[in-house]
N, C-alpha and C positions, 0 to 999 in steps of 0.2 A: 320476392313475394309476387303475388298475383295480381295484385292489386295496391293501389297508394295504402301505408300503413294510416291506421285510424289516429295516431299519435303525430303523425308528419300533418295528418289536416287539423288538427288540435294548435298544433306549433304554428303553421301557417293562419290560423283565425286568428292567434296571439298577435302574428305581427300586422298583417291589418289594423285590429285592434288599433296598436300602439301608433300604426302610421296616423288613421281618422284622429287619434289622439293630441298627436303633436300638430296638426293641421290646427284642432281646436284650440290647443295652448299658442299656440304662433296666432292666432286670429284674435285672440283675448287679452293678450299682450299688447297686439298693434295697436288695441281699441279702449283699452283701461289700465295699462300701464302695469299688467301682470295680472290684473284680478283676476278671477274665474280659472279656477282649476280643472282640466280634462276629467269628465268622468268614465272610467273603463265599464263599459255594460258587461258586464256577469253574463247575460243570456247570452253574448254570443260566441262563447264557448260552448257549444253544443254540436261538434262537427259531424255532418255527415257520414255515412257510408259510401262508398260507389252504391251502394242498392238503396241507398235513403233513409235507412232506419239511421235515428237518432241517436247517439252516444250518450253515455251518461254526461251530465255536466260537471266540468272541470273545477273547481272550486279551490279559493284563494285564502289563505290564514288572516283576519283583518287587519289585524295589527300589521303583519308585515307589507300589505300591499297600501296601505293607508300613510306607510312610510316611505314607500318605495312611490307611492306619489309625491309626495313632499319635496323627496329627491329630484323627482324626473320634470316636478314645476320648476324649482330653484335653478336647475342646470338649464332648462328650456329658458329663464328669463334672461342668466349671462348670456346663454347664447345672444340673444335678441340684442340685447346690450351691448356688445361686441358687436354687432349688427354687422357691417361688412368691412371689417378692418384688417391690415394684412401687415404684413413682414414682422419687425420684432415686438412691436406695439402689441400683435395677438398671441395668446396663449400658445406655445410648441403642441404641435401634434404627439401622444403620448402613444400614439399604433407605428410601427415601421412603415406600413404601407403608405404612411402622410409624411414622412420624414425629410423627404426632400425638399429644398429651398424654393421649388415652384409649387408649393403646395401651400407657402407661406405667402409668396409674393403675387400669388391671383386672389382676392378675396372672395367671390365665388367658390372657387375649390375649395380654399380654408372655412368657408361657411358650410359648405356642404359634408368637409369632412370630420367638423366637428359635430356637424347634427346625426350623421352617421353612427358615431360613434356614443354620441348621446344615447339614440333609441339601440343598440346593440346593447350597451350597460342595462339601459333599461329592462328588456327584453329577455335577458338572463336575468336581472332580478327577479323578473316575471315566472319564471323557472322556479325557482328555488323559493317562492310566494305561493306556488302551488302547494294544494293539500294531499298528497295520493303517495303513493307507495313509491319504495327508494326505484322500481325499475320505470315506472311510469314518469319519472320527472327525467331519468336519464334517457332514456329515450326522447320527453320533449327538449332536455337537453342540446341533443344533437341533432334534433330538427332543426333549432331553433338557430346552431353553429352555423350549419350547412346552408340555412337560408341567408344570414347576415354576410358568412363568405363569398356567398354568390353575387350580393346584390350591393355589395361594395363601391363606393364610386373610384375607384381604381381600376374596378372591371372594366370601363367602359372609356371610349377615347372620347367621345363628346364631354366629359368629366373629370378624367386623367391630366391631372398641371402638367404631370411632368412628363407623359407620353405626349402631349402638346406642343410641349417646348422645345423636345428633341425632333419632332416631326420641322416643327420650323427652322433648329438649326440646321437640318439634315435635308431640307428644301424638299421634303418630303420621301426621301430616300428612305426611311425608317418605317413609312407605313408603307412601302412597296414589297423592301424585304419584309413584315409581317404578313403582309397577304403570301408571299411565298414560303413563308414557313409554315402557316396554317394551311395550305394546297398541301405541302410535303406530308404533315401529319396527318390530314386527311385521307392521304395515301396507306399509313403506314398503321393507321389505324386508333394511335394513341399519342396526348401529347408528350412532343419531348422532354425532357428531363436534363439531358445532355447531348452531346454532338456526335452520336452513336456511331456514324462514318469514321471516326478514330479508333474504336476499338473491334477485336477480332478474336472468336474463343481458338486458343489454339495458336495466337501470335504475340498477342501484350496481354490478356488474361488468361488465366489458368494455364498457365506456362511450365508449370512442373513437371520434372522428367519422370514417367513413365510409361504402362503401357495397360493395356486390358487382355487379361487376362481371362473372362469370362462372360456369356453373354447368354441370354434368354429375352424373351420379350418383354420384360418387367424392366430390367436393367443391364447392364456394365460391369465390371467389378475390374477398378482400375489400382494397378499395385503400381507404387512410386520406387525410384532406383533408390540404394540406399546411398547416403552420403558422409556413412562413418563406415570404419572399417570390421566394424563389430554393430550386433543389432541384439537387441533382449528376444529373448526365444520366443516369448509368447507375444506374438505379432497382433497388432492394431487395426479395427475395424472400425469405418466412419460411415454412421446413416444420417446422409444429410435428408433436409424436408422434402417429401415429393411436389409441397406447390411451388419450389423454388427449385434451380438448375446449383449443382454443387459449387459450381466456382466462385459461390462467396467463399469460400474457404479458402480461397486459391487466386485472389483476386491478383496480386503482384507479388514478385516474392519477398517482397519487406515486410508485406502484412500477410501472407499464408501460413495459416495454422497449419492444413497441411501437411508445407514445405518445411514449419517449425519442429510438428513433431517429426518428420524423417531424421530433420539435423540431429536430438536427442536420441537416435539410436534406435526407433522404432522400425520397427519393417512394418510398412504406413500400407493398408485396401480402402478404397473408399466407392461406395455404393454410388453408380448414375444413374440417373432415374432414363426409362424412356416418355419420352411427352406423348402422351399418349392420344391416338387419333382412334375412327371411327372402330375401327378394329379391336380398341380395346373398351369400349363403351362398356361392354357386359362385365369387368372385371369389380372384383371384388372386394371389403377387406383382408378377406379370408386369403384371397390371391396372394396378395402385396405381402400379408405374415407369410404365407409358405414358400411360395415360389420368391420373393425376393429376400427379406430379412434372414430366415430360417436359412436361405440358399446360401445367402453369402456366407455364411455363419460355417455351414458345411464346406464349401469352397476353400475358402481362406485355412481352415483347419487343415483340409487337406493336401492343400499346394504347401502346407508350410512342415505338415508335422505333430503340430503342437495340440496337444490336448483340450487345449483352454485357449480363448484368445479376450484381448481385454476390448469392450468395443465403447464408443461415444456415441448418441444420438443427441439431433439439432433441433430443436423445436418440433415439428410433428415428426419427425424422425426419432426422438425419445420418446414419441406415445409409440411408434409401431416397435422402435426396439424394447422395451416395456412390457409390450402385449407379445413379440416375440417368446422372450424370455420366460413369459408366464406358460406358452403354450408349451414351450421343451420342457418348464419344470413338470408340467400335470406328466409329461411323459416319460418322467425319469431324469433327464439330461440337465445336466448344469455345464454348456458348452462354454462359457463364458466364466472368465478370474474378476472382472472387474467392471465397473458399468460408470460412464462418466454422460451427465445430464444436464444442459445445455440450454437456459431458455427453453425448458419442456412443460407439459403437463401430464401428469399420470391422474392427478385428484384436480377434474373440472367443477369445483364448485364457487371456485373465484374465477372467471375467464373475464373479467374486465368491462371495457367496450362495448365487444362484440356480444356481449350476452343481451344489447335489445336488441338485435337482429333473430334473438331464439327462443319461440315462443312454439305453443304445438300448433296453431296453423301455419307457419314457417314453415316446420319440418315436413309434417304429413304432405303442403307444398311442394315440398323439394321430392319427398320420394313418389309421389303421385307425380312429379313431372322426369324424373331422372332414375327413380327404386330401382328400376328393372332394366336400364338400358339407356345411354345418354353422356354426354361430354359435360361436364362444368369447363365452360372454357375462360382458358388463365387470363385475356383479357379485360371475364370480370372480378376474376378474383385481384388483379392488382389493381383494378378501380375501385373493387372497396377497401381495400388496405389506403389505396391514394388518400381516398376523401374521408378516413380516420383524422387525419390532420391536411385540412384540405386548404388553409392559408399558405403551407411549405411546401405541398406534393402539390397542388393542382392550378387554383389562380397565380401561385407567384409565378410560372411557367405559362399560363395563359396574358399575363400582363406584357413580361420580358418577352417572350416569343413574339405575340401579335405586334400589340400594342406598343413596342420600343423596336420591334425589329431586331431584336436581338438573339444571336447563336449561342445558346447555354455551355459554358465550356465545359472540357471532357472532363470527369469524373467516373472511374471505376464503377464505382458502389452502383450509383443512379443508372450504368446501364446496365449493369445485373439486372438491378431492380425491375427493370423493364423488358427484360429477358424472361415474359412468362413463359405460365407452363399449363396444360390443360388436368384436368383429373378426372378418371371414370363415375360416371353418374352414381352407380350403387357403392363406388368407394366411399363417396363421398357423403350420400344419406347416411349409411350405414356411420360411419365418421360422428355426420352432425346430431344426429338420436342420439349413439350409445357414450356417446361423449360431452360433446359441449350438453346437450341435453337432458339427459336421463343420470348422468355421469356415473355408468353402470361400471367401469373399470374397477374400480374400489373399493365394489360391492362385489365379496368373496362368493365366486358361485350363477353370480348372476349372467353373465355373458360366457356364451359359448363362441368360441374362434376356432378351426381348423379343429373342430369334433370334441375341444377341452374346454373346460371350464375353467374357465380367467381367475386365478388369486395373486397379486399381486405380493402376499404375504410371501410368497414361497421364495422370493428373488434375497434372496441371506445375502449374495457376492458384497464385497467391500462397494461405495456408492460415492461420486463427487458429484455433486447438487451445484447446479451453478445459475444466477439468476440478477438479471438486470436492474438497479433499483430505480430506473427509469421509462420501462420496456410498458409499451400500453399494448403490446400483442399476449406476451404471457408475462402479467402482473409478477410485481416480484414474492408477491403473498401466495400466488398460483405456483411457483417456482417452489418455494420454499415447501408447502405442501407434501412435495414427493419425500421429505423427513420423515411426516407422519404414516407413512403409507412401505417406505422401504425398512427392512425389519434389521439388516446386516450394519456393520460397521460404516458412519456418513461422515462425509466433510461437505458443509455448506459453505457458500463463499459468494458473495454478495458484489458485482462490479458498478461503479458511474457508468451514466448513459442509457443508452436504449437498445432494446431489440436488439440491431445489427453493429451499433457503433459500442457498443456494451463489451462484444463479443473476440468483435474485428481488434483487438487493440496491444499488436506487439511488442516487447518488453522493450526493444530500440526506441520506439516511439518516447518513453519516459512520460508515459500519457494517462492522467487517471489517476485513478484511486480501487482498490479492494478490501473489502472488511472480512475479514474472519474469527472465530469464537474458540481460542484455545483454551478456554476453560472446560468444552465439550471434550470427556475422553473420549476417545475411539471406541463409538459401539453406546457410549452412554445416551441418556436420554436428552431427546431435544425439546423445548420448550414449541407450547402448544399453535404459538403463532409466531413470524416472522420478527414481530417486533419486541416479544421478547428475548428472542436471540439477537436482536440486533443492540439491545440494552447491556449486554454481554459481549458484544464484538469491540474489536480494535480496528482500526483504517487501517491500511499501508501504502506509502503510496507504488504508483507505477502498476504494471500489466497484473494480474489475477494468473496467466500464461505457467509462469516458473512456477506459483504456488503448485499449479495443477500437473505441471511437468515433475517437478520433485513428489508428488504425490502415484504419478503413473509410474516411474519408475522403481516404485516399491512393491509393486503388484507385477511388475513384467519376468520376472524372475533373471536369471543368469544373463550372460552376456555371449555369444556364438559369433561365427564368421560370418559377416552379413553374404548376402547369394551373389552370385556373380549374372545370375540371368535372371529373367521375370517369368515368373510362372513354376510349370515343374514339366516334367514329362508327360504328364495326362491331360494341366491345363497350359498349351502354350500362349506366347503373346498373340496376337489379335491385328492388333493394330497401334500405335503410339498413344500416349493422353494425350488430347484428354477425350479421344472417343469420338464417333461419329454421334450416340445419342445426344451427349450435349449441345450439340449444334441443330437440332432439330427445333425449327420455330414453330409457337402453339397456332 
């Protein structure tokens, strides 16, 4: 946005508030032995604009803030009464970030990190005491996170026991290396995660043997060798997300999907995005459907043969292949046997989180700065995914780093992670209006893409729904959705976890858990919300992976001599996988 949101200064007047507050309970305490309770002044919830007009006032339910005082004196008074006592004598810190035994054996730190913790409780109650509509508390919700995040006495080494004390064993060696860790990432632009100098796309990730067999400006289209001696005729297409690079899928080959589905016999394409620079500022959604999704679609058909191919989309990669599919249907075509959907959204009317970020001066925002021409570049898009959960993506890595001196060990996942990627300015308004916003996909007729009219009704192919019931990127309610929305034969299947770790979770592993609903026949109707089919599911344990392998291989048809070369005569190899675009940093 353009400006500080009107709700981030709302949350931020809250914890002032609460700070003068506990100043006056701490004063009233010293001085009468707890009498006199903080009073919160109502009026000063009334935040500014940047231009000065006044906001409407914030307003509190009596009863619950009346209680939520009560609370906030009582814990203010242990506090005080605990006054400054340390090691087992004082209560255990109940946050990880107070956990450590220097946290216990300084009483300062222990005083400080229970009063912390005190006005954060408080401060959420504060939240949820508010009177206003379900978006406007979530939003002061996550002001309110973001602030107490920040402002942690963890953050900070003048306040940190336990950055203290490693400093002294370390005769100061420890705040030396964090001054040169934070030099490094200041360099590099973003902080670390993990020890990124360990890994290499192309050496220890995304290591799977094949080759690229096609190329445009959009993308890659990389075909895996196969690793059985027969392959299903009707070969496999994978649209990974354009804001992320493909080789979460391919991260090592224990955990590559994949490298999974090639083993079962699939003749494996999978879509790479190019990271797109100045040059592709002007690009469109319409682009990304025609020239890439549609393309590979044609590609892949053509280097193979096959009439039909069965393909998977990964989180925004199931909206574009979605919208693909809708647009060959208005044209006739039904290139595709089977559709498997991944942490997607087709129906934005749950998006979670992220829906206080979208509001219509957000968007008209974004396309009044980007509509027409412009980069969203991917190191802010994975700052704001970071500070979604910004206790485990951002300060734990600002503490360890700086303030312990410490090298984050290597980890896969987290340098993906940090592997962004940029996206075209009008890709991407065009994205946040007719989707998270308007959520025009769903509405039969109403969006036009590449000259057709978007019905999502028309995609009949058999449908694997597959969704996180952990995932705060695409809710598992938001997953589940695509039920009500695909009209053809569905399997929903529900995994542990989140997002990425939801998805990433190979059947070796023996890790997890999956629910699914055999009570649903194939093609019968699904119940209207998530959680009535979840009333209806069974667990099992282990990977979700076989379910959905034994299920692709009912739609791939016959079994052929897998190829002995990559590509065909018209499209040859290229280059090796995993491609020069993937290597291109935003």
């Amino acid at each position: 946005m353009n400006s500080e949101p009107n709700w981030m200064q709302a949350a931020q007047q809250m914890q002032e508030t609460l700070s003068a507050g506990f100043t006056q309970a701490m004063t009233s305490m010293g001085t009468a032995s707890g009498a006199g309770m903080p009073q919160i002044d109502l009026a000063a919830f009334k935040p500014m604009t940047p231009m000065g007009q006044t906001q409407p006032t914030i307003s509190f339910e009596p009863s619950k803030l009346m209680e939520l005082q009560q609370r906030y004196i009582a814990g203010a008074t242990a506090l005080w009464n605990m006054g400054l006592q340390a090691g087992e004598s004082a209560p255990a810190a109940s946050d990880r970030r107070f956990a450590d035994p220097a946290w216990q054996a300084n009483p300062v730190s222990k005083f400080l990190a229970s009063a912390y913790q005190l006005n954060a409780n408080t401060l959420m109650g504060m939240v949820d005491a508010v009177d206003s509509d379900a978006k406007t508390k979530a939003r002061l919700r996550f002001a309110v996170e973001q602030w107490m995040a920040a402002s942690a006495p963890s953050n900070f080494l003048a306040l940190n026991a336990e950055a203290q004390k490693k400093a002294i064993e370390t005769k100061g060696e420890s705040i030396a290396k964090g001054l040169a860790n934070m030099l490094h990432d200041m360099k590099q632009g973003h902080v670390s995660m993990t020890d990124e100098s360990v890994f290499e796309v192309g050496k220890n990730v995304a290591t799977t043997e094949g080759a690229v067999v096609f190329e445009n400006e959009f993308f890659q289209l990389l075909e895996y060798k196969a690793l059985t001696g027969k392959v299903y005729e009707k070969p496999f297409l994978v649209v990974p997300p354009c804001i992320n690079k493909f080789y979460i899928l391919d991260l090592q080959p224990e955990n590559s999907l994949i490298r999974y589905a090639t083993s079962q016999g699939h003749r494996t394409f999978v879509i790479s995005w190019c990271n797109p620079d100045k040059s592709m500022s002007g690009k469109t959604w319409d682009d990304y459907i025609e020239h890439a999704a549609i393309k590979a679609i044609d590609v892949v058909r053509d280097i193979t043969g096959a009439d039909t191919v069965n393909a998977l989309g990964f989180c925004v990669g199931g909206t574009i292949l979605g919208t693909a599919l809708s647009v060959l249907a208005a044209r006739g075509e039904k290139p595709v046997e089977s559709v498997t959907l991944l942490t997607s959204m087709l129906d934005f009317s749950d998006t979670g989180i992220l829906d206080i970020f979208i509001d219509e001066k957000s968007v008209k925002y974004r396309e009044a700065e980007m509509g027409k021409g412009g980069l969203l570049k991917g190191k802010d898009l994975a700052s704001t995914f970071s500070f979604l959960r910004p206790n485990d993506l951002v300060w734990n890595y600002v503490v360890g780093n700086y303030l312990k001196g410490e090298t984050p060990p290597p980890f896969d996942l987290l340098y993906w992670n940090s592997d962004s990627t940029n996206l075209p300015g009008p890709f991407y308004a065009w994205y946040l209006r007719n989707c998270y916003f308007e959520n025009n996909l769903v509405k039969p007729g109403k969006t036009v893409v590449c000259g057709e009219k978007i019905d999502l009704g028309r995609l009949d192919m058999p449908a694997y729904i597959y969704g996180s019931r952990e995932d705060h990127i695409v809710p598992i309610e938001a997953a589940y959705a695509s039920t009500q929305v695909l009209p053809g034969e569905k399997r929903f299947v529900m995994g542990a976890s989140g997002h990425i770790a939801g998805v990433i979770n190979p059947p070796a592993k023996k890790k997890r858990s999956y629910w699914v609903n055999d009570k649903l026949d194939a093609g019968g109707s699904f119940p209207a919300t998530q959680q009535e089919w979840l009333n209806g599911a069974g667990e099992h344990p282990g990977s979700w992976w076989t379910d959905w392998s034994d299920w692709l291989k009912a739609n791939a048809g016959k079994q052929i001599a897998a190829p002995k070369a990559y590509g065909s005569r018209k499209y040859k190899a290229i280059e090796p996988a995993p491609g020069r675009y993937v290597k291109v940093k935003a």
